[in-house]
N, C-alpha and C positions, 0 to 999 in steps of 0.2 A: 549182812543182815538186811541190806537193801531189796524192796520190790520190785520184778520185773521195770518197773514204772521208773523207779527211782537210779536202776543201774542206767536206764532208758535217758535219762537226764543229764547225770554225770557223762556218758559219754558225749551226747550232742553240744552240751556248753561246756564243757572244760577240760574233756582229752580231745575232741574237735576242733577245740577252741587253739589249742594248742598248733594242732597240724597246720590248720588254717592260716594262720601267723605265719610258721614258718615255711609254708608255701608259699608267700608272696616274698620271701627274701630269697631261699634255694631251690630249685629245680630235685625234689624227690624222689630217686628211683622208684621202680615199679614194684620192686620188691619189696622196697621200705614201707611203701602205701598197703600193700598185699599183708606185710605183718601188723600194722597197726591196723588192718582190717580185720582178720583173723584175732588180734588178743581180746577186741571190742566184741566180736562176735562171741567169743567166748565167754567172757564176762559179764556180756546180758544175758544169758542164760544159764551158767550157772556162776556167776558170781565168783570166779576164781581164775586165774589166768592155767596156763598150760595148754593142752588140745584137747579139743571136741569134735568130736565129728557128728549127732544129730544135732541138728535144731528144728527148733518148733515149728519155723519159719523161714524160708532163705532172707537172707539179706538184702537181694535186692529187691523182693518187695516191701523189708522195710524202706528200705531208701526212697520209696514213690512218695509223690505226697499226700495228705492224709486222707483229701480229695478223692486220692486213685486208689485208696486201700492202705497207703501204708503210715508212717511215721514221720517225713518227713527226713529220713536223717543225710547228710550231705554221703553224696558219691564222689568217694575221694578222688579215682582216677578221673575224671571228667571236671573236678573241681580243680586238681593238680594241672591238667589241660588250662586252664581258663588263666589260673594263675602263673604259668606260664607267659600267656599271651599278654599279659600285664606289664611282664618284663619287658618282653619285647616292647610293649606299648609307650615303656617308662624310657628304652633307647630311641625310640624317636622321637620322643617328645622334651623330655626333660634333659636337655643336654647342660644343665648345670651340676646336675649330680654326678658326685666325685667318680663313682663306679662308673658311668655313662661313658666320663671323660675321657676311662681307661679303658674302653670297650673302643671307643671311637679313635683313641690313637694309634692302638695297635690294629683292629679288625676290618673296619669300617674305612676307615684314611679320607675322609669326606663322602664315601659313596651314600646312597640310600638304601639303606637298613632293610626295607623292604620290597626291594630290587634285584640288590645283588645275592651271589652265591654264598653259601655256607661257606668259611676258608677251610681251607684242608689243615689248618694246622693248627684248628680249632680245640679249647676241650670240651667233654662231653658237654658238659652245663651249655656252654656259649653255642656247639651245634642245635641242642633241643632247645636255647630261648630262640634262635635263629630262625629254626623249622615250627617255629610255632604260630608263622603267617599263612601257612597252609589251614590252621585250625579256626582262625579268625576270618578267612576268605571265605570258607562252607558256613559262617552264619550272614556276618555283617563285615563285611571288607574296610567300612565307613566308620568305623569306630577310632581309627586314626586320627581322622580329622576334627574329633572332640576333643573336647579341653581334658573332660577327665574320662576315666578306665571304671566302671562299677562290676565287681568281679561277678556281685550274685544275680546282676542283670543277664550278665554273660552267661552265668552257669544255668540260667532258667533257658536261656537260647538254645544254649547246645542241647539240652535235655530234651527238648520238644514239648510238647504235648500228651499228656496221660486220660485216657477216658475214664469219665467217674466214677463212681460204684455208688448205686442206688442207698447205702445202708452212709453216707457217708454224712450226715447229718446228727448220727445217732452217735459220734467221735468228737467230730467237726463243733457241734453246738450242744455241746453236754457240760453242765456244772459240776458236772461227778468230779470227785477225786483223781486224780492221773491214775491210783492203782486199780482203780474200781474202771476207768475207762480200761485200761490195755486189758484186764482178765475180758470183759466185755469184747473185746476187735479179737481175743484169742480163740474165745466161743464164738465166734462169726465166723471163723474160719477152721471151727470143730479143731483146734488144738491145743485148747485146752487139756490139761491131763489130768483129766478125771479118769476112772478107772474103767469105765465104757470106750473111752478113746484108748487109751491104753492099750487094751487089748485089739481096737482095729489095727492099732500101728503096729504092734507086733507080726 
């Protein structure tokens, strides 16, 4: 019974909210992120899980931020990236932490973390925290040598820069109600389904 607006919510703070968490503790396949991409997609538009194949709007221009046209909603894979590189961040840095200790006894044996080779007889997880200073070297290499890791700092980095959309004020700085904004960004981008659209998109 929820409004475009309101499914719009529920996923950003609270099945988001979720991922998010547990991406700074495990390393998430691609597929797993690709499903709970997929059941959200589905769910904001028609409010039920199972598959959809049209939507109103791709996803990743929800993902942009409100600025550039869209909603703001986190890009799992890219966010999964960053949280990644946290891990890794967390084995050179915090070597008091119990998991570190057991990374560093078996893997590491004294070397630097961000020197040496992936081990071959690594598992998944430990290869992809490993390889994950490739992803931190293409923004800011120097983040090692800070006291702390801000993931959304990171994930605004990797993201880059989005050009803005002239209309983005009429979002951005409206008192309106959330439901009365998204029906409004859905007619700005003629997909609303009213019965004149309707038939173009057929």
């Amino acid at each position: 019974m929820l409004s475009y607006a309101g499914r719009l919510q529920l996923i950003k703070f609270v099945l988001f909210g979720v991922q998010t968490y547990l991406s700074q503790v495990f390393v998430l396949p691609q597929k797993v992120l690709k499903l709970i991409q997929t059941a959200c997609r589905v769910f904001l538009w028609t409010g039920k899980s199972g598959t959809f194949k049209r939507a109103l709007i791709a996803w990743e221009h929800i993902c942009l931020p409100k600025t550039a046209g869209g909603w703001n909603v986190i890009d799992l894979k890219i966010w999964n990236q960053v949280a990644t590189c946290k891990l890794l961040w967390t084995l050179a840095k915090k070597k008091d932490v119990l998991r570190v200790k057991w990374v560093r006894e078996y893997y590491t044996k004294g070397r630097n973390v961000l020197l040496m080779d992936v081990p071959a007889q690594a598992s998944w997880v430990i290869k992809k925290v490993f390889g994950a200073v490739k992803t931190i070297s293409s923004v800011n290499g120097s983040v090692f040598q800070q006291a702390n890791f801000y993931i959304k700092r990171r994930y605004n980095a990797l993201r880059g820069e989005f050009a803005k959309v002239g209309w983005r004020k009429m979002i951005c700085n409206n008192a309106a109600p959330p439901k009365c904004l998204f029906v409004t960004w859905l007619i700005i981008h003629a997909r609303l389904p009213t019965c004149d659209v309707i038939g173009c998109l057929k």
